[in-house]
Every structure is written in C-alpha cells, then in structure tokens.
DOBAVO-84662 format. One record per atom (N, C-alpha, C): x, y, z. Coordinates in steps of 0.2 Angstrom, whole numbers, plus 5000, padded with zeros to 4 digits. Layout:
BEGIN
XYZ ...
//
This chain:
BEGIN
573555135348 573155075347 573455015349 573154965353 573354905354 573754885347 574054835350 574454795343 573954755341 573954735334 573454695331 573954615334 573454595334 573754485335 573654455328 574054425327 573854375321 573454315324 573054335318 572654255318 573154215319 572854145320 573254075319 572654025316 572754015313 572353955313 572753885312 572153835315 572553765317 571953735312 572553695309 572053645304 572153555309 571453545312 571453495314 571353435309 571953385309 571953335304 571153275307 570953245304 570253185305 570653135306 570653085312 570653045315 570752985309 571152935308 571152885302 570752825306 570252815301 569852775300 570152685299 570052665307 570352605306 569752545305 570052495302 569552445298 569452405301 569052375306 569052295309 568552245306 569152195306 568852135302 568452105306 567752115305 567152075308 567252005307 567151975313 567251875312 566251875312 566051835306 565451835306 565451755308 564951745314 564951675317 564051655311 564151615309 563551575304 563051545310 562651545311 562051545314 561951465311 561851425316 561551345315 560851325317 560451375318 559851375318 559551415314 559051385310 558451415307 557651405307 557351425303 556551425304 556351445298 555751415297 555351425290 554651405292 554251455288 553551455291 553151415286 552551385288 551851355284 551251375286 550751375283 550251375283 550051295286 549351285287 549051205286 549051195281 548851235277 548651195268 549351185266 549751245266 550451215263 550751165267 550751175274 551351115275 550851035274 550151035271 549950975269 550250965261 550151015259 550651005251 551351005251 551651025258 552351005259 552550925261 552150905265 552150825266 551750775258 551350815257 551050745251 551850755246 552050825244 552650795239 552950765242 553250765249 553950755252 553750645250 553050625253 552950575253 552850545244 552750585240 552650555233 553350585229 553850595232 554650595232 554850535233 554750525240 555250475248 555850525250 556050605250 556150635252 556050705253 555850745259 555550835259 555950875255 555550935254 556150985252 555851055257 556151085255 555851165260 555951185254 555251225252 555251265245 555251345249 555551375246 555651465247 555751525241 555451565245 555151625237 556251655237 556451635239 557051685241 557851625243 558351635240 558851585243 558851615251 559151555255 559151545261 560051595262 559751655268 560651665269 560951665270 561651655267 562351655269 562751645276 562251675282 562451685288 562151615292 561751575287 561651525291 562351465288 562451425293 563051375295 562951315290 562451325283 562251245278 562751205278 563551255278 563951205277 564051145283 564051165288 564151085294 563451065296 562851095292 562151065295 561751115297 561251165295 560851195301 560151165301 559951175307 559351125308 558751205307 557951165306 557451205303 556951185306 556751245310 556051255315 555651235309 555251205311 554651205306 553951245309 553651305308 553351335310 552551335308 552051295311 551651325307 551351375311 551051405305 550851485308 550051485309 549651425307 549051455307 548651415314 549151365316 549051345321 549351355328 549851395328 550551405332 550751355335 550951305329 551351255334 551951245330 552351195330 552851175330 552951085326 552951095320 553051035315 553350985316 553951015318 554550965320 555051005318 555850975318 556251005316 556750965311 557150995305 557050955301 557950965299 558450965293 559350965295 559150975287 559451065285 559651045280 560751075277 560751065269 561651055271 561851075265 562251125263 562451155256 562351125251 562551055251 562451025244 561851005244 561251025248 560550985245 560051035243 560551075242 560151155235 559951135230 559351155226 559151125221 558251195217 558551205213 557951255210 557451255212 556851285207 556151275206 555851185207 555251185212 555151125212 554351135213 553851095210 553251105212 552851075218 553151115226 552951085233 552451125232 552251175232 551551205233 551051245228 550551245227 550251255224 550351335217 550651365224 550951445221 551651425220 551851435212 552651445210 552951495214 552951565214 553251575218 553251555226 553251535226 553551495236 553951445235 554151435230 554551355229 554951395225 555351435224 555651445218 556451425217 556751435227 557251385227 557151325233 557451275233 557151215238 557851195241 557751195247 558151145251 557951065254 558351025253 558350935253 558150935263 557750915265 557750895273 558250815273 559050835273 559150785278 558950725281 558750755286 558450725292 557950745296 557550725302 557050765305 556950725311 556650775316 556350755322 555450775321 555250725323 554450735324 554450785330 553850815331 553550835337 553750795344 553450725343 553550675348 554250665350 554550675346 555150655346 555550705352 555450765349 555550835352 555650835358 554750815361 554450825368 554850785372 555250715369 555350655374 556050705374 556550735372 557050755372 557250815374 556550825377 556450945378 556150935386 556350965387 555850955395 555051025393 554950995397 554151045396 554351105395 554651125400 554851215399 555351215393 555651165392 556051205385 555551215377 555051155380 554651135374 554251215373 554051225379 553551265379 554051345378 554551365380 554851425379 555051425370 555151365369 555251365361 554751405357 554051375358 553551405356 553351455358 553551485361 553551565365 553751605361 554651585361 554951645355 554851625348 554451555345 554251575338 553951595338 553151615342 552551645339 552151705345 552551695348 552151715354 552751795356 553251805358 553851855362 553951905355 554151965359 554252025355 554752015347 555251955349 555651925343 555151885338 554551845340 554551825335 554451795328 554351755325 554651745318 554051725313 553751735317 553051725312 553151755305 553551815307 553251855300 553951875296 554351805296 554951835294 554651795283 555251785281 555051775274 555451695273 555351645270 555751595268 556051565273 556451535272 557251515278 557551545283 557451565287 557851645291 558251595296 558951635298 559351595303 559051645311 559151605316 558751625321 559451635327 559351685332 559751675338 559451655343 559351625345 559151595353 559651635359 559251665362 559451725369 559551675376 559351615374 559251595381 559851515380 560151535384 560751475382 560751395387 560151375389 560051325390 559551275384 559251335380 558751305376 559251315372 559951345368 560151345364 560751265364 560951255369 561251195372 560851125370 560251145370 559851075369 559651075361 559551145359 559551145350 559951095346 560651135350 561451095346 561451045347 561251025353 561150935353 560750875352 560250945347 559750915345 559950905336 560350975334 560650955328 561250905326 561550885331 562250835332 561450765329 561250745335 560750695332 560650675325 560250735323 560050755317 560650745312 561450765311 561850755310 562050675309 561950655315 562050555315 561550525313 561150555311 560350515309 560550505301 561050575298 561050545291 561550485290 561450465285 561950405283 562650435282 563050375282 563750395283 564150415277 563850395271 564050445266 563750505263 563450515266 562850595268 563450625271 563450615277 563950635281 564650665280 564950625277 565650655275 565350705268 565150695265 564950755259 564850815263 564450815266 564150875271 564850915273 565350855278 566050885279 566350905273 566250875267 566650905264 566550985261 565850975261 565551055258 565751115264 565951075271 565851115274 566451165274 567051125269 567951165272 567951185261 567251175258 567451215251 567051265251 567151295244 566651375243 566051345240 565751275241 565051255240 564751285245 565151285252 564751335259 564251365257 564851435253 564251485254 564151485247 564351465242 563851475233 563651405234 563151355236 562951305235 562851275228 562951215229 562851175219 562051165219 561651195214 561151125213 561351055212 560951005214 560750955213 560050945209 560250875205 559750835205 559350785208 558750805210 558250775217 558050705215 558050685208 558050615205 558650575205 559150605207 559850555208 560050545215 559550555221 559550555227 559150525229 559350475231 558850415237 558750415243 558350435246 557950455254 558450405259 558950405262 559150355268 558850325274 558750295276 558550245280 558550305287 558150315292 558350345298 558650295303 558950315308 559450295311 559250285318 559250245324 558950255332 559350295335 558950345339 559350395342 560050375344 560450405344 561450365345 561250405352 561050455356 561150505360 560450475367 560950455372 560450445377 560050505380 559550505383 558950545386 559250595391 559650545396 560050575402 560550645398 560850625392 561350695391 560950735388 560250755388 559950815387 559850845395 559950925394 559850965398 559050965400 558950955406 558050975408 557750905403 557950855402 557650795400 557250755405 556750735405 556550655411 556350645406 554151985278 554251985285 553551975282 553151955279 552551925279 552251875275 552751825275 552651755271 552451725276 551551675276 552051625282 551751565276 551851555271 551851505267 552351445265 552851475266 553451415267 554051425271 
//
C-alpha cells in the first residue's frame, strides 16, 4: 500500500485591520428650500424682527463649516428659482421660533447674517454661472429639491465653486466687525460643532455694508420637505 501522507494544515492568520483617520473637509455651502407661501412668511417675520431666521424641522449638519460662515441657497421650490443667498454662523442657533405657520418646520432656527438678493447675484454671476446654478438645484440628476431643512451641498463644477466662495468672503465682510470676530472666535472653539442658543431679542440687525469686492475679480463677471 502506498504510504499514508499526513495532512498538514495551514492556519491562515486575517490580515490586521488598519484604521485611517478620515480628515472630514466641512462643506461652506448649503441650501434650504421654500415654498411661495412659506418663504412669504419667512420675509413677513424676518421684516417684523429686523432680522431673518432659516427655521428647520431638524438641526442643520455637523459637516457643514457654521463655524467660519456657510452661505444658504435659498430655494424656492414651487417656482424654481433662486431667493437669494443668505451667511449663516454657529453662534446664531437659536430654538423654536414662530416663522411659519406649521411648528414643526421652525423647530430649530438659524440667524441669516447677511445676504445677497437675486439682483445682486446676477450682477456678480455671469449668465452661465447664474443659469448652471439653477440647473443643479432643481433641474440635474443631484438635485436638492428634495432634500430636508439645511443640507450642505458640493458643487462638481469648480468655476462656479470659485465664484460661491467669493461670494461667501463678501457675505462675510458685509457683517459688522464685531459680528466678525465672534464668528472667528466660534470658529477655533467646540461652539463649532455643539452651537449655543441665543437670544434673538438681545440681537440688533446690522447695517449692510457696499460691496468691499470689485466686479472685475469675479470669475465670468461683465428628502421631501420643500417648506423650509
């Protein structure tokens, strides 16, 4: 008879699980949608204030950048167009506030800083960025129509992302200068990402500021809320 072989068996050890520390980049753009009815009862508070608030069913992400400023598409959804865009900043968190009709849609509120009109936009946007804008909020396979509250957004196209940021800078300089350092300051503490309420009655609307940024350094210059 042949000789028997021994088995052998091999015990393959599993490969060790190495851990890479994800650098997560915060997102300085966001968006938040309206109806016409709501965003007509988002401008009557903001104007029987003297300052806007963004009300939302849900706190706005972590991933977005509040602490150095993220600026907010204002969407309306029933029109597809484009409100304006408006700067809000971690310490301008503030609870329950009666912006709309329905409690639930206001249940947390962010302070609008600052803002650009529509008008404002177009003189700063060349047509095609204007027009591409509005493409991927309501129109391209990404869009946000139908996202919930606050969302931070990526922009894919890095000329229109170029003219956002320097639209947010603006936004930034438009608030007053002890706006401004606050903002910095929230920006290097853990108000970042847990934000404080505020009191929206201890807070006086600032004066808006004349563009500081001429025309020539813009580029190309001459999941189913859509209630807030």
């Amino acid at each position: 008879m042949p000789a028997a072989t021994a088995k052998t068996t091999q015990t393959q050890s599993k490969p060790e699980k190495v851990k890479v520390n994800k650098t997560v980049v915060l997102k300085p753009i966001a968006t938040t949608r309206f109806t016409t009815e709501t965003h007509v009862q988002f401008n009557r508070f903001g104007a029987a204030k003297g300052v806007h608030w963004y009300g939302t069913p849900k706190r706005a992400p972590q991933t977005i950048d509040m602490g150095h400023g993220t600026i907010v598409i204002e969407m309306n959804n029933t029109e597809n167009k484009i409100e304006g865009i408006g700067l809000i900043a971690a310490d301008g968190y503030h609870r329950r506030q009666p912006i709309y009709h329905e409690p639930s849609w206001c249940r947390h509120t962010y302070r609008r800083e600052s803002w650009l009109s529509p008008a404002e936009l177009q003189e700063r946007m060349s047509k095609d960025h204007w027009e591409m804008l509005h493409r991927f909020m309501f129109k391209s396979i990404h869009n946000q129509k139908r996202w919930n509250g606050i969302t931070g957004w990526n922009c894919h196209n890095a000329e229109l992302t170029t003219v956002l940021l320097r639209l947010r800078q603006e936004l930034l300089l438009r608030v007053d200068v002890g706006r401004r350092a606050l903002i910095d300051d929230t920006a290097s503490s853990s108000a970042a990402v847990h934000p404080r309420p505020v009191d929206p009655a201890a807070w006086s609307p600032t004066p808006q500021h004349p563009d500081p940024t001429p025309l020539a350094q813009y580029p190309g210059s001459t999941k189913s809320c859509n209630t807030c």
